[in-house]
C-alpha positions as CSV (number, residue, x, y, z in Angstrom):
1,X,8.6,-2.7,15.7
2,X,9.4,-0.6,13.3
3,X,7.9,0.0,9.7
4,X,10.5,-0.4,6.5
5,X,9.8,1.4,3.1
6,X,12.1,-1.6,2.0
7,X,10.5,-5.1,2.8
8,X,12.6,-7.4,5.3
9,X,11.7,-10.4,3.2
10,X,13.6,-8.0,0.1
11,X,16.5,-7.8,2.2
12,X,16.9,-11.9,3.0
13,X,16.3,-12.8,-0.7
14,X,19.2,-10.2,-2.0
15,X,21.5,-11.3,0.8
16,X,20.5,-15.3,-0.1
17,X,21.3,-14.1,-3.7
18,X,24.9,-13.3,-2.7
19,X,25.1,-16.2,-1.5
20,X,24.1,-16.1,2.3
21,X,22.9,-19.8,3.4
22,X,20.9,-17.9,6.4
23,X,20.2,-14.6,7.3
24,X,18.6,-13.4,10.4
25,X,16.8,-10.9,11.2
26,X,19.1,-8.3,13.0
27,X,20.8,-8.4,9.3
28,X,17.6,-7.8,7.7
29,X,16.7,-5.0,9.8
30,X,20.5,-3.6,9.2
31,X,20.7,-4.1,5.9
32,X,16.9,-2.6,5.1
33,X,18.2,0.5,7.2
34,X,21.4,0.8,5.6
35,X,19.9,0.9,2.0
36,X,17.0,3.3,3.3
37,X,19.7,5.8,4.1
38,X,21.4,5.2,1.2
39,X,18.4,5.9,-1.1
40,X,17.6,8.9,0.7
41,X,20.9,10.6,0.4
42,X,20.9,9.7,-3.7
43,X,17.3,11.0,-3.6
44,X,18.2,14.2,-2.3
45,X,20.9,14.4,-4.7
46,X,19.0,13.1,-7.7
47,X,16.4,16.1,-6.6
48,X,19.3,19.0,-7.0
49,X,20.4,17.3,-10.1
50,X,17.0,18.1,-11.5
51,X,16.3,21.2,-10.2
52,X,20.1,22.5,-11.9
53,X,18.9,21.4,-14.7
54,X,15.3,23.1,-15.2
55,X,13.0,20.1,-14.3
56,X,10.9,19.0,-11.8
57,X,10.9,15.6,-13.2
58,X,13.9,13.3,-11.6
59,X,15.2,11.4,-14.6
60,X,17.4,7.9,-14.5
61,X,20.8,10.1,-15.1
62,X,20.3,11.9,-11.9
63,X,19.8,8.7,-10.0
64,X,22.8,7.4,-12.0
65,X,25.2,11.1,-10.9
66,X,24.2,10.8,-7.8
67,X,25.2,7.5,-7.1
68,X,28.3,7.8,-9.0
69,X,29.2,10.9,-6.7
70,X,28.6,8.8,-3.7
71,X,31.7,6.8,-4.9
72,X,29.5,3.6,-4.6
């Protein structure tokens, strides 16, 4: 089994919250790694947005450039 930084039980209440009457767990599982991927590739980016600008610190307007140049 393997171990997700983001909790399956995260993943069935956001999909219930879009309005999913039942989720199981091969979409949890999907979803969780999906999003894991997802926040690594904006982390990364986030990380060189920082480090152009002089800080170590990653700040909420990196997070917020790098997602808006993944066109998401």
């Amino acid at each position: 089994m393997a171990r997700f930084i983001i909790s399956l039980s995260a993943m069935e209440k956001l999909l219930k919250k879009c309005g999913a009457p039942r989720v199981s767990e091969n979409a949890k599982q999907a979803l969780s790694e999906a999003l894991e991927e997802l926040g690594k590739k904006i982390g990364e980016r986030s990380i060189n947005f920082a480090n152009h600008s002089g800080r170590k610190t990653i700040k909420a307007k990196d997070i917020k450039l790098a997602l808006k140049e993944s066109n998401i």
